[in-house]
C-alpha positions in Angstrom: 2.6 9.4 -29.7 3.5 13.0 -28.0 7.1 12.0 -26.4 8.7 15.0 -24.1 12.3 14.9 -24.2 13.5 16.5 -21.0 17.2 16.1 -21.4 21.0 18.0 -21.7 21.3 19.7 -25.6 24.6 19.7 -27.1 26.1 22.4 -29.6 29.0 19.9 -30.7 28.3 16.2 -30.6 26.1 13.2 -30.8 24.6 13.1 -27.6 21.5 13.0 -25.6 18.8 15.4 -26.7 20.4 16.0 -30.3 20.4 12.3 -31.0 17.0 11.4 -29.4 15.6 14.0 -31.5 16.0 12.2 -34.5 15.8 8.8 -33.6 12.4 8.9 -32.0 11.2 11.7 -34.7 12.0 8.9 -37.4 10.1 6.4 -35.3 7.0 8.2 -36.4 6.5 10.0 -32.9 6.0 13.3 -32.6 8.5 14.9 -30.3 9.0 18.0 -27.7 12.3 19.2 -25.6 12.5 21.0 -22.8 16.8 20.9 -22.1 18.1 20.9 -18.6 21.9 22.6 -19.9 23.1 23.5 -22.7 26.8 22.0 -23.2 29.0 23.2 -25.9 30.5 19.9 -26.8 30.6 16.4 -25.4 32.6 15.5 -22.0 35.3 13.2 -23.4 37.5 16.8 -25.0 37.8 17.4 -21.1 37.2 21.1 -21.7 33.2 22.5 -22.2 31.3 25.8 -21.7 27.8 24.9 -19.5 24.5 26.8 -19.3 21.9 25.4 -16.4 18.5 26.0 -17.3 16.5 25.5 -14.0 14.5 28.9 -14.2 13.7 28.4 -17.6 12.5 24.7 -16.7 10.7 25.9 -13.8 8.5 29.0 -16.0 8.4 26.8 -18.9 6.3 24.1 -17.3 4.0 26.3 -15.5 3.2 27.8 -18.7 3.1 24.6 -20.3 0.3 23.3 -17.3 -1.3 26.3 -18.0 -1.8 25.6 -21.7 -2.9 21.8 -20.4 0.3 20.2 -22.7 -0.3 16.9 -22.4 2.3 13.9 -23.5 2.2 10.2 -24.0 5.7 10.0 -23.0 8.3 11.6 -20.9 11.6 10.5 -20.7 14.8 12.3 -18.8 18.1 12.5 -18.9 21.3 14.1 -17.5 20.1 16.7 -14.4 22.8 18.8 -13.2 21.2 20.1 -9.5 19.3 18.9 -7.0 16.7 21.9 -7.4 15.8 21.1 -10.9 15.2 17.2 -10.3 13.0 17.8 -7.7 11.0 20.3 -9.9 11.0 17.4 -13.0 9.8 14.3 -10.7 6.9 16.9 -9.0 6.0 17.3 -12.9 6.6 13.9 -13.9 4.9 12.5 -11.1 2.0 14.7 -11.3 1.7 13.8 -15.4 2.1 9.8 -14.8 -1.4 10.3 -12.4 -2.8 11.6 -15.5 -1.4 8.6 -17.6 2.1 9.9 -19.3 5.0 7.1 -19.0 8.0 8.1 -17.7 11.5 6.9 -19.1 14.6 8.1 -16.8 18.1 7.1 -18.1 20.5 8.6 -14.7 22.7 9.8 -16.7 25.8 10.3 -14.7 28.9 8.2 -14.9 30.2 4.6 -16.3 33.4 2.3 -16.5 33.2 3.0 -12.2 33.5 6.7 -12.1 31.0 9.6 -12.6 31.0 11.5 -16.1 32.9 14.8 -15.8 30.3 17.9 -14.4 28.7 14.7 -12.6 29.0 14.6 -8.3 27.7 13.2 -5.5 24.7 15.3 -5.9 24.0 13.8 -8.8 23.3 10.7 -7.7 20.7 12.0 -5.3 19.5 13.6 -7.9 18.8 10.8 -10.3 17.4 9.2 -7.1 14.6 10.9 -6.9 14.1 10.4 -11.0 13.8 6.9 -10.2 11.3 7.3 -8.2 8.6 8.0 -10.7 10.0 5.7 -13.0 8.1 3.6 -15.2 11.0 2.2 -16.6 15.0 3.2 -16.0 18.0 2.4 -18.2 21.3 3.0 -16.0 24.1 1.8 -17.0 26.2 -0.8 -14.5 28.1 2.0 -13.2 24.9 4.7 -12.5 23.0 1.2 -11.0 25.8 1.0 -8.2 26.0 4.8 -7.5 22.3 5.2 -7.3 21.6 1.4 -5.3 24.6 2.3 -2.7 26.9 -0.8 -3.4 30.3 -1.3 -4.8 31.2 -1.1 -8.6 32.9 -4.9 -9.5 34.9 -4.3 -12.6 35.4 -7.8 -13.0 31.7 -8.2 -13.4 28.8 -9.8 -11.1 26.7 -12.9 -11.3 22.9 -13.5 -12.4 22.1 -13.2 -8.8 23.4 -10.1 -7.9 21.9 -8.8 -10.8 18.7 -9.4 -9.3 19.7 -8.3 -6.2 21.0 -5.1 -7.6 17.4 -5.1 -10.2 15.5 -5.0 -6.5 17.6 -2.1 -4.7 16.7 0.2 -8.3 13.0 -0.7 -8.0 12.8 -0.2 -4.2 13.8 3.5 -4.8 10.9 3.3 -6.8 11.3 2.4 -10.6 8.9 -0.3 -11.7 10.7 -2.1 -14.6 14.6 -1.5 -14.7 17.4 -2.1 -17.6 21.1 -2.5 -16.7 23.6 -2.1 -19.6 27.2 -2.7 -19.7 27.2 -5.5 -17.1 29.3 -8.5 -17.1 27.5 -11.6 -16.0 29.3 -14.2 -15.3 31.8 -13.4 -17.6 29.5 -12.7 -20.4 28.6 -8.9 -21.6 25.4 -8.7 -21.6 21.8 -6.0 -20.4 19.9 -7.8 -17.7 16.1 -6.5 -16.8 13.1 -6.8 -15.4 9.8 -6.5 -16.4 6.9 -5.5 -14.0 4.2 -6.2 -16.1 5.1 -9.7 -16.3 7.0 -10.1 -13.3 10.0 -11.7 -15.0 13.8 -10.9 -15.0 16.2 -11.1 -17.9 19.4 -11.3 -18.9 20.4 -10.6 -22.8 23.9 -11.2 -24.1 26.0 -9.4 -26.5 29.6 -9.7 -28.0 31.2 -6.0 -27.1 33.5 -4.6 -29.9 36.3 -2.4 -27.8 35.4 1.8 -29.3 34.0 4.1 -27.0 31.6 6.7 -28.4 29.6 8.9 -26.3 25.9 8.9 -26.5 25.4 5.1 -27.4 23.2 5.1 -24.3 21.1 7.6 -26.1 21.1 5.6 -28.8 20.0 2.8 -27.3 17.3 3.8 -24.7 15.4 6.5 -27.5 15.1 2.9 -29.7 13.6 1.1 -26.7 11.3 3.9 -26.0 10.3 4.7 -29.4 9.3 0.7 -29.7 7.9 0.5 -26.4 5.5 3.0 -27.5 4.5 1.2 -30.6 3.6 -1.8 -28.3 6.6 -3.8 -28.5 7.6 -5.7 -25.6 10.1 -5.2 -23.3 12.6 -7.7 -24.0 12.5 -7.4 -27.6 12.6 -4.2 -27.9 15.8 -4.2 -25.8 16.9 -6.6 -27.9 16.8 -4.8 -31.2 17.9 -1.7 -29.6 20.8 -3.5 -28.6 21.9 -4.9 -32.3 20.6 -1.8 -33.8 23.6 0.2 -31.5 25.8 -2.8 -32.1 25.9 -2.5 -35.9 26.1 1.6 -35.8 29.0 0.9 -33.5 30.1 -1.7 -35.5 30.1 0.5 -39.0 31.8 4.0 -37.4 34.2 2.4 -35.2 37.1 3.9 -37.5 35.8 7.3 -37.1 38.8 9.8 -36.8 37.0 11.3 -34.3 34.8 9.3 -32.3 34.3 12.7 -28.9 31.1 13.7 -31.5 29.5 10.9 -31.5 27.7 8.2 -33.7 26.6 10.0 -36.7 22.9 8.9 -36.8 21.2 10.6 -39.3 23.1 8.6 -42.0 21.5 5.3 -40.4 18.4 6.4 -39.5 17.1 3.8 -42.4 17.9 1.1 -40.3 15.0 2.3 -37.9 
């Protein structure tokens, strides 16, 4: 499978593009990037040098329409203007008439608050991702900013999950993946799956390190087995023990701002 990974590429750290890369190239897909910034290191050092690449982005489809590049897969992540996302969805949308699935993780914020370089535009931004969504993977956080409703820190119950599932797919995404929610006092990633109509909910016991990029981590394995036919829910499911162990193993990293290193687990795939 051709997957197109339209996404932010970091010099220093594990982190969107430069982790998807891998992951989904060891998956046994063939893989493309077109990056939307170029970010010197990852958020969490507080201080970073950014490069927006709308222009490029803009000439580099056209050539690419030109050439009739075609890809099985698209799937986006961080967007940093308004301008670019709308050029992304016109190209997304216009590929997913020609058959191309398209994967949009909003990348913008968790924990309540947006990610540093992240505002209000943002969200508007990933908005109009959604809407050409085949399937979406915000986190709890990025589901409240982009459905309009308060963050609950002290988590939400099974049917407000729903409710919150059907705000995300009336902006348009078909099937929809929440991480980091707390459901009924449980940690788990609640769905919903369009092709089958049903809803979800999958638990998980959380161990307390933060590394960036585990969102990444775990929407490039859902992708890469979505696109070998898995289903839905297991391949959520695996994605979410695969990330759990990684975590699990590198959680006394000295210096957990770069990320999880991947390659070394890459096996495990």
């Amino acid at each position: 499978m051709k997957i197109l990974i339209i996404s932010d590429m970091c010099g220093y750290g594990k982190v969107a593009a430069a982790c998807q890369m891998p992951i989904l190239s060891y998956m046994g897909h063939d893989i493309f990037n077109l990056p939307t910034m170029l970010i010197s290191n990852t958020f969490p050092y507080g201080k970073y040098a950014v490069l927006e690449s709308t222009d490029y982005i803009r000439e580099a489809l056209d050539k690419w329409i030109e050439l009739g590049f075609r890809f099985d897969a698209i799937t986006t992540g961080f967007i940093p203007s308004r301008r670019q996302a709308e050029i992304i969805a016109r190209y997304c949308r216009e590929q997913a008439a020609l058959g191309t699935k398209i994967f949009v993780d909003p990348v913008m914020g968790d924990y309540g608050r947006l990610y540093g370089g992240a505002d209000e535009q943002t969200v508007h931004s990933m908005r109009e991702m959604l809407s050409v969504s085949h399937l979406c993977f915000p986190n709890y956080t990025e589901a409240c900013l982009l459905a309009g409703v308060a963050y609950q820190p002290e988590g939400i119950t099974m049917s407000q999950t729903r409710e919150l599932i059907n705000k995300l797919r009336r902006i348009g995404a078909l099937s929809v993946l929440i991480t980091s929610c707390i459901v009924d006092g449980k940690h788990a990633v609640v769905g919903y799956n369009h092709f089958s109509a049903q809803y979800f909910l999958l638990e998980y016991d959380e161990i307390p390190v933060q590394f960036p990029g585990t969102g990444d981590i775990f929407s490039s394995i859902v992708i890469g087995r979505l696109q070998h036919d898995d289903t839905l829910q297991h391949a959520t499911r695996t994605a979410m023990d695969t990330l759990r162990r990684w975590i699990d193993i590198n959680k006394d990293n000295e210096d957990k701002n770069r990320g999880i290193p991947i390659e070394r687990h890459l096996s495990d795939l």
